[in-house]
C-alpha positions as CSV (number, residue, x, y, z in Angstrom):
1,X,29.8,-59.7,52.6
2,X,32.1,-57.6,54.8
3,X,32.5,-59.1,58.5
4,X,30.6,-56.4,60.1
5,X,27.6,-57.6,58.0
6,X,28.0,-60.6,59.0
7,X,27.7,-60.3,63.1
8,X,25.0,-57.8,62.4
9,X,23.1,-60.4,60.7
10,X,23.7,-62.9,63.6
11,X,23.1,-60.8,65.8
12,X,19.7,-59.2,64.3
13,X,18.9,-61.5,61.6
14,X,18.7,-60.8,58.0
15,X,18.6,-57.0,57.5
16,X,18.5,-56.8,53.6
17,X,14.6,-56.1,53.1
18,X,14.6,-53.6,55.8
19,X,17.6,-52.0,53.7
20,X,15.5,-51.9,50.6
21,X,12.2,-50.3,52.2
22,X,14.5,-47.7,53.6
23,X,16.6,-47.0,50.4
24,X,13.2,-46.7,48.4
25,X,11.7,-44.4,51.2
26,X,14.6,-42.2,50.8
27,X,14.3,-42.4,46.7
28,X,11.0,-41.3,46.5
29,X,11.7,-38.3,48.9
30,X,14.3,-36.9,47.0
31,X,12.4,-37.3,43.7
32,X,10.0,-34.3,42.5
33,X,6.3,-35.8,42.9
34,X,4.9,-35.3,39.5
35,X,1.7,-31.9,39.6
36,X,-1.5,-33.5,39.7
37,X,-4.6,-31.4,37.9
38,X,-8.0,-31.6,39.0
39,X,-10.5,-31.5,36.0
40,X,-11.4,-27.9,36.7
41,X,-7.6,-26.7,35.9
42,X,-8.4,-28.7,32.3
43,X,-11.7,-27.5,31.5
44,X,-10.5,-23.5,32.3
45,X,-7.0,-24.3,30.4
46,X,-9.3,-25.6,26.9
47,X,-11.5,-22.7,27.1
48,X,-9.3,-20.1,27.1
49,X,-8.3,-20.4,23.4
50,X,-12.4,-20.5,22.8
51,X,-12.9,-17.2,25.1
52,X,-10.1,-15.4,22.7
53,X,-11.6,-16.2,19.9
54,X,-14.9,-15.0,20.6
55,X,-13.6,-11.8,22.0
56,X,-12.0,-11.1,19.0
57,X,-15.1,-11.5,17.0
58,X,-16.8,-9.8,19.2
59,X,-14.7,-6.8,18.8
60,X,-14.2,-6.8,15.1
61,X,-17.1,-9.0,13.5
62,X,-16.9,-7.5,10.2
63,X,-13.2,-8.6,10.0
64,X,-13.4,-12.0,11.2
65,X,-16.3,-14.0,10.5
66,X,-16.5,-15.2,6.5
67,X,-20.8,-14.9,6.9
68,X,-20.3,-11.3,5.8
69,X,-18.0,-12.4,2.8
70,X,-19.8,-13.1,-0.9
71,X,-22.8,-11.3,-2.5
72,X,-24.5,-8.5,-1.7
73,X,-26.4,-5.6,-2.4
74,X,-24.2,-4.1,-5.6
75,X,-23.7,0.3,-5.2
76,X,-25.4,1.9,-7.8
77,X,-23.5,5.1,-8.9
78,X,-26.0,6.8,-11.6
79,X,-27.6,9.3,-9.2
80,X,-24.7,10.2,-7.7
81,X,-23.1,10.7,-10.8
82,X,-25.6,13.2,-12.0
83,X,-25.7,15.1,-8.9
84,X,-21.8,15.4,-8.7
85,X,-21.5,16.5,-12.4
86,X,-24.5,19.0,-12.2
87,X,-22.9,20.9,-9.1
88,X,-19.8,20.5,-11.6
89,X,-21.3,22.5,-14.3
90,X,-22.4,25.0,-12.1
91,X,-19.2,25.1,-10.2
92,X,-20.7,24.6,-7.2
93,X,-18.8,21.2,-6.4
94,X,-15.5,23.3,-4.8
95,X,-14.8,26.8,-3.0
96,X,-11.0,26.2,-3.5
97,X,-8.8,28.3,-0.5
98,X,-6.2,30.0,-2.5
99,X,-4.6,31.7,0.6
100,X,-4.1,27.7,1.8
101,X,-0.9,28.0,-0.9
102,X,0.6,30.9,0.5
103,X,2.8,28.8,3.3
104,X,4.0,26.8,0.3
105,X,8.0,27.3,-1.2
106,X,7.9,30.1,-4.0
107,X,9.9,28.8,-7.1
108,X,12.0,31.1,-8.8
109,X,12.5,28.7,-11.9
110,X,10.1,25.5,-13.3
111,X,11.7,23.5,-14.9
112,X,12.7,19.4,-15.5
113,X,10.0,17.6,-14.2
114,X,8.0,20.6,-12.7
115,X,5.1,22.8,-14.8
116,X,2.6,25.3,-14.0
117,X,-1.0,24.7,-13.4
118,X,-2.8,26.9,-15.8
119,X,-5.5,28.5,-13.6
120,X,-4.5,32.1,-12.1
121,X,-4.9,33.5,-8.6
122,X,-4.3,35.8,-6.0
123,X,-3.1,35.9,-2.7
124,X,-3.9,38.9,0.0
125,X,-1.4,41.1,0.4
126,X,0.3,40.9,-2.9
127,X,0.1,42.3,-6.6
128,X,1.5,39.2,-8.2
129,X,-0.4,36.6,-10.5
130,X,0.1,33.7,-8.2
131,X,0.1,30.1,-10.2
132,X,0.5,26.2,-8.4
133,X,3.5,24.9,-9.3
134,X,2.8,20.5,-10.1
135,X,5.5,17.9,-10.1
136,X,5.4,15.3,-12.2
137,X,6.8,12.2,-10.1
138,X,9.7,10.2,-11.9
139,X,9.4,6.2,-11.7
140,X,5.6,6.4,-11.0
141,X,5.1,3.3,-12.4
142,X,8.0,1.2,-10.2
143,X,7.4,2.9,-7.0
144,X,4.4,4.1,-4.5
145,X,5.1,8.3,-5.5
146,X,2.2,9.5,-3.9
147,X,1.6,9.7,0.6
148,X,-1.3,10.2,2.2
149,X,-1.7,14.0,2.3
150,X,-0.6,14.6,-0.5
151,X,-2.4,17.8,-2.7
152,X,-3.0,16.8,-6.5
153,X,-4.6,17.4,-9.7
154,X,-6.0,14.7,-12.2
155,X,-7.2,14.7,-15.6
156,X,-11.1,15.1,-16.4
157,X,-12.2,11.2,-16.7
158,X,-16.0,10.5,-16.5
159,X,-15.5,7.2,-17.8
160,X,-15.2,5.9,-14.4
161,X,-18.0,5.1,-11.9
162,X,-17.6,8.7,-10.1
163,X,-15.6,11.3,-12.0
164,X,-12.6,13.3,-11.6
165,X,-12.3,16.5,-12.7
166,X,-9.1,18.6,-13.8
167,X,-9.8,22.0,-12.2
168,X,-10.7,20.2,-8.9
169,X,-7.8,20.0,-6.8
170,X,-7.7,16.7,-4.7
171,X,-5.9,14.9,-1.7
172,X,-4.5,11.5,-1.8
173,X,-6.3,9.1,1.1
174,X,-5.2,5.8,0.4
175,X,-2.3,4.5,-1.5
176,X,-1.2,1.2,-3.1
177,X,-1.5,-1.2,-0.5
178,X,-4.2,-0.1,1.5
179,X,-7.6,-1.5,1.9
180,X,-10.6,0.8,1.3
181,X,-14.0,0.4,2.8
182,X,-16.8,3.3,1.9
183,X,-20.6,1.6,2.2
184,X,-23.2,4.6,2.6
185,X,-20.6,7.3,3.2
186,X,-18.9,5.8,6.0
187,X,-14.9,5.5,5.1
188,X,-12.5,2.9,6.1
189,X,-8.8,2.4,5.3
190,X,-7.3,-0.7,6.9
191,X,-9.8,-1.7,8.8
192,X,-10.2,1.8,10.9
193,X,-12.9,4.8,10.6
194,X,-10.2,7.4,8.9
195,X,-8.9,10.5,11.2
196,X,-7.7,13.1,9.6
197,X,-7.9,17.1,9.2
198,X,-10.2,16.6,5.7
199,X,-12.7,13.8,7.5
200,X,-13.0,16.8,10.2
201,X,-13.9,19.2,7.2
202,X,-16.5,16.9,5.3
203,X,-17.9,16.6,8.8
204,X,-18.3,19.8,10.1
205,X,-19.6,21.1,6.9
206,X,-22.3,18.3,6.6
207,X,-20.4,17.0,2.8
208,X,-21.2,13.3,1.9
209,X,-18.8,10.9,0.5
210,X,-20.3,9.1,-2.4
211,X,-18.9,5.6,-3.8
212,X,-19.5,2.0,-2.7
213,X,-15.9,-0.3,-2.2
214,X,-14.2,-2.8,-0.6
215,X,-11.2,-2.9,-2.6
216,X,-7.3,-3.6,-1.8
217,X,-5.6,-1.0,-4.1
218,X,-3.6,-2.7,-6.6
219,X,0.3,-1.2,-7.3
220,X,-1.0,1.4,-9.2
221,X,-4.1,2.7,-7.4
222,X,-4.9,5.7,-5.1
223,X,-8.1,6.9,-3.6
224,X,-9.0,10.6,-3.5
225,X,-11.3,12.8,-2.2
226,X,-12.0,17.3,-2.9
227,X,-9.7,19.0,-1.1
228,X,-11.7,22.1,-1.2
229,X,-15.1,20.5,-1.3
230,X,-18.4,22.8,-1.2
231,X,-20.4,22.7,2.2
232,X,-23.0,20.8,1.7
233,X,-22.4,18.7,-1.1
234,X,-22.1,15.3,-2.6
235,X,-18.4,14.6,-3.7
236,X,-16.7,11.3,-5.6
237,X,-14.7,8.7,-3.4
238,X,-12.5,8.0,-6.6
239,X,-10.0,5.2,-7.0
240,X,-7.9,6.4,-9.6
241,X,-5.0,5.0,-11.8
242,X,-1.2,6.9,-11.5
243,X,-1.1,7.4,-15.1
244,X,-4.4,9.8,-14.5
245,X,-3.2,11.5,-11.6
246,X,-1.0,14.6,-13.2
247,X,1.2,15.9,-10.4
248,X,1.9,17.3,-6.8
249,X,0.9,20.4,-5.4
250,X,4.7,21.6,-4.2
251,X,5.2,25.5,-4.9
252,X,3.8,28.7,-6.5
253,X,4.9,30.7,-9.0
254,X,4.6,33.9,-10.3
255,X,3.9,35.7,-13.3
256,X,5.9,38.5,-12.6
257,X,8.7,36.8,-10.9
258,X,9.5,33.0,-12.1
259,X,11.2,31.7,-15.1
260,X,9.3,29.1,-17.0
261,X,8.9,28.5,-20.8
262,X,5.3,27.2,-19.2
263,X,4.6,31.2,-18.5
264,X,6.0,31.8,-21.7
265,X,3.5,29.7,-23.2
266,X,0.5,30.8,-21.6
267,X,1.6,34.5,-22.2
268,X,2.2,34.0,-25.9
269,X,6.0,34.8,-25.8
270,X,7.4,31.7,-26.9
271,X,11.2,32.5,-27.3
272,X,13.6,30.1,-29.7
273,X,16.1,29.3,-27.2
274,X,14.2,25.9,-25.6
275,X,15.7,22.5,-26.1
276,X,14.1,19.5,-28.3
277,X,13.2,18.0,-24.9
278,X,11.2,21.4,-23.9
279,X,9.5,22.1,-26.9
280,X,8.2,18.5,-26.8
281,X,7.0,19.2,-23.6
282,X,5.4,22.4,-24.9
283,X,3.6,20.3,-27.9
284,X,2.2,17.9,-24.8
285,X,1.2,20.7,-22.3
286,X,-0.2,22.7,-25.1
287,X,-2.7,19.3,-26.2
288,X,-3.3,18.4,-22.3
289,X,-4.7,22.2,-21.8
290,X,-6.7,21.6,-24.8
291,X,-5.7,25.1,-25.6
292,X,-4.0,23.5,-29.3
293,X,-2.0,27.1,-29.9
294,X,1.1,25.3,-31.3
295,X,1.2,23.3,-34.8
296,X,1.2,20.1,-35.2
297,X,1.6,17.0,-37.3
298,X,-1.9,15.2,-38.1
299,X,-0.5,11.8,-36.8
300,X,0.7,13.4,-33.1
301,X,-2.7,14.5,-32.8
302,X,-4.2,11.2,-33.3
303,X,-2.2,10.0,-30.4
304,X,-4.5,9.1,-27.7
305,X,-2.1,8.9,-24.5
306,X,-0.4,12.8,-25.2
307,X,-1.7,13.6,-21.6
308,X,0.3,10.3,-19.9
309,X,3.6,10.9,-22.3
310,X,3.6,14.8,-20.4
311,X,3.1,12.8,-16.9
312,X,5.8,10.2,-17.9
313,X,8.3,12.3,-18.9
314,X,11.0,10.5,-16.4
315,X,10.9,7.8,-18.8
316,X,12.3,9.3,-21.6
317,X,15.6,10.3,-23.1
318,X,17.2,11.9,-25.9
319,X,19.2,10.9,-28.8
320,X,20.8,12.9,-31.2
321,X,20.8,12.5,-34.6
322,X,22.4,15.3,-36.2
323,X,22.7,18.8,-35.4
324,X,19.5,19.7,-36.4
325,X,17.4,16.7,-35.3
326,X,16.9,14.3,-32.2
327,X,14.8,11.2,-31.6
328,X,12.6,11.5,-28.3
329,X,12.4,7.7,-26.6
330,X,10.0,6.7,-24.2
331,X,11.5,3.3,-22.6
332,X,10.1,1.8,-19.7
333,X,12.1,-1.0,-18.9
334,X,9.2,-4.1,-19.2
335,X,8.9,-6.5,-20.9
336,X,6.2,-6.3,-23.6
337,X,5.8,-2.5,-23.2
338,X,6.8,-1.0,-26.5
339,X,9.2,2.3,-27.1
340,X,7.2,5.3,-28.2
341,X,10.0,7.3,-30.8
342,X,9.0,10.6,-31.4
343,X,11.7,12.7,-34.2
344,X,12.2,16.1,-33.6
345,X,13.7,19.0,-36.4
346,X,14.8,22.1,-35.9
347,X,12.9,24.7,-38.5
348,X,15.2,26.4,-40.7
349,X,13.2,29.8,-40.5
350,X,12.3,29.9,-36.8
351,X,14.8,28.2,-35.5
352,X,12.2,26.0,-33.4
353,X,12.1,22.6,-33.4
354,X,9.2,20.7,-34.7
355,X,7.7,17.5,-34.4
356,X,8.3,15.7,-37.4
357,X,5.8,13.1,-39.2
């Protein structure tokens, strides 16, 4: 005890409980008092995670509460069936707007992975035979190849709930990935009423969208709808595989003015100078036309996927064998999907090649 201390603690007694009241006075001064919450800052603070939650429900029911999951009332696609293909066979289900193709590239040469549509037309202000121009999409089975937008063509298939039809053009609405809602003619994708320039036209013109889903498309999946629809009709919501889907709109042609062996063909004036890869093409176009003007062996036409083989045409390459014949593999690259081996020969007297048995 220092000296100082020691007379002050004569002088005024023992100061050391004093000292300690003081010091703790001090402490408790400089220390943050801790927040203290009445119950009504709990009570709003818990019911604000219960007020989001009903909001959201609120806003978007259908998404959100499982009650609407399960069972229900299945869609039953007969009568629209029959009254889609009986404006079909009338051809009443489209009015299809050529002059909508005019804006589109003119091609000067189709070839590779692009043909001709078969159907003829013409545009104002010109003397030429106008044709589509369809591109066949390479890798359609590894990739998404078709957008929202997109114009395309399919093969006839009434196999399905609501049928396609291959002199219908139609436009791509949903794609691999998205979820599709149509109950009673109303359309969702993802969740939200679709807006877009053909929703305006089924509209306006008083068309109703037929179908019943609630489907995630799988990989290979895409929902279409008539581009050109007729006013005042019923048309197909169709999901429909890639492999029956048969090319883009991207281009016209014309008769007078492009180069194509598929011109060739549908003129008659086949010439001799086409490679093995070509004239197989030309065997596949001529059986997916149904037109059957070229010869061929009894075992190709048996083949019940000649229509996919012309769509997947990126999947195939060519192997020589000599100089006058080649093998024609399809080879996809999966496990467990077999090659398809086509030979091809050239003709001694035509100098064509052929399909050989």
């Amino acid at each position: 005890m220092s000296d100082f201390k020691e007379k002050l603690d004569q002088m005024m007694g023992d100061t050391s409980e004093h000292e300690r009241r003081v010091k703790q006075r001090v402490h408790e001064k400089l220390r943050p008092s801790a927040k203290r919450f009445s119950w009504q800052v709990l009570f709003v603070t818990a019911a604000l995670p219960i007020v989001a939650i009903l909001l959201m429900v609120t806003l978007n029911p259908s998404d959100l509460l499982s009650s609407d999951e399960g069972p229900g009332i299945p869609y039953d696609p007969l009568n629209d069936l029959a009254q889609i293909s009986a404006l079909q066979k009338k051809q009443q289900l489209s009015v299809i707007d050529y002059e909508e193709f005019a804006e589109l590239p003119h091609f000067d040469h189709v070839d590779d992975l692009h043909y001709i549509n078969k159907e003829p037309f013409l545009l104002d202000g010109s003397t030429d035979t106008f044709h589509t121009v369809m591109e066949r999409k390479a890798n359609l089975f590894d990739d998404i190849v078709y957008q929202a937008g997109d114009i395309v063509r399919t093969m006839t298939n009434t196999t399905s709930h609501l049928p396609t039809y291959d002199d219908v053009y139609y436009e791509v609405i949903a794609v691999p990935g998205d979820r599709v809602v149509l109950e009673k003619g109303q359309l969702k994708v993802n969740g939200k009423p679709l807006r877009s320039e053909i929703m305006e036209r089924y509209k306006d013109q008083e068309i109703t969208i037929a179908g019943g889903y609630d489907q995630l498309l799988n990989a290979r999946e895409y929902f279409l709808l008539n581009h050109f629809p007729a006013r005042e009709t019923v048309q197909g919501g169709t999901i429909t595989p890639v492999h029956k889907i048969y090319g883009q709109v991207v281009g016209i042609a014309t008769e007078e003015r492009t180069n194509s062996m598929y011109l060739d063909y549908l003129a008659g004036e086949l010439s001799e100078e086409y490679t093995p890869e070509q004239y197989f093409d030309l065997y596949l176009y001529d059986s997916l036309l149904g037109l059957d003007n070229l010869s061929k062996t009894p075992a190709f036409t048996q083949i019940n996927r000649l229509g996919e083989l012309f769509l997947e045409a990126s999947y195939r390459k060519v192997y020589p064998v000599s100089e006058n014949e080649v093998e024609i593999r399809y080879q996809y690259g999966r496990e467990g999907v077999a090659e398809h081996v086509f030979t091809m020969k050239r003709d001694a007297d035509s100098g064509r090649w052929l399909i050989a048995d």
